[in-house]
C-alpha positions in Angstrom: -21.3 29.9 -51.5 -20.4 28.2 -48.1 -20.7 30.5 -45.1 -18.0 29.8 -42.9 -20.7 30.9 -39.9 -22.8 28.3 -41.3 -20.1 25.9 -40.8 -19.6 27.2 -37.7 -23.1 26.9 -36.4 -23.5 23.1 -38.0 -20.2 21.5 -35.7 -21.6 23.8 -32.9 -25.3 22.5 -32.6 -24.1 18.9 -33.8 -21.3 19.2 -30.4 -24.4 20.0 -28.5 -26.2 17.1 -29.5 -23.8 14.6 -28.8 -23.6 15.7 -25.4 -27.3 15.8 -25.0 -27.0 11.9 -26.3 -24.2 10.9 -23.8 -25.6 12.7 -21.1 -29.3 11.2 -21.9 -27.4 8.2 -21.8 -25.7 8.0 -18.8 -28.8 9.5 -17.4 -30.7 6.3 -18.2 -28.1 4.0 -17.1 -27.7 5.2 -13.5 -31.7 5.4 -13.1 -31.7 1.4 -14.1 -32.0 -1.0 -11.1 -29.9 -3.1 -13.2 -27.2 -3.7 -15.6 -28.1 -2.3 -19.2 -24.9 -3.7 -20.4 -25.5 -7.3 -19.3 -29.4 -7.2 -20.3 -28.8 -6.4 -23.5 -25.7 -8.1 -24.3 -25.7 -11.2 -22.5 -29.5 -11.8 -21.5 -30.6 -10.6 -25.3 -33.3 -8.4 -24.6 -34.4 -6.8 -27.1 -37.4 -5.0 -25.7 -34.6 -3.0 -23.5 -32.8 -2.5 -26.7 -35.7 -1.4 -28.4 -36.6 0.9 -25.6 -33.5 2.4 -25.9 -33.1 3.3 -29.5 -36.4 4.4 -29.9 -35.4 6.8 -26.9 -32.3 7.9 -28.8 -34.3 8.0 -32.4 -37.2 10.7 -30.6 -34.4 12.4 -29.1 -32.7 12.8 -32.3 -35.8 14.2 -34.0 -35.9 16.6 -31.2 -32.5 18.2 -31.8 -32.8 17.7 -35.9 -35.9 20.0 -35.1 -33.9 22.4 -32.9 -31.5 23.2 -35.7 -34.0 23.9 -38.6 
């Protein structure tokens, strides 16, 4: 049967880590000397891009962890 606290918890810890990922995020952005936006989409560089999803990838194991 589905447990409505269940349901409850699942929207709950997945609203925390959305707002761990924004503010992880922003937090990178304004600790860049430069312009993430413009290095990654004009300049094409992939190493920042890469840098930055694998960032976002250990940080999602990290909360996926949390909530089992």
């Amino acid at each position: 049967m589905i447990d409505i606290a269940n349901i409850i918890q699942v929207i709950t810890l997945s609203g925390v880590g959305i707002v761990v990922f924004a503010i992880t995020f922003w937090l990178m952005v304004k600790i860049s000397p430069f312009s993430v936006r413009k290095e990654i989409e004009e300049d094409q560089n992939t190493s920042l891009a890469i840098l930055y999803g694998s960032v976002f990838i250990a940080l999602a194991i990290l909360i996926s962890a949390g909530i089992g």
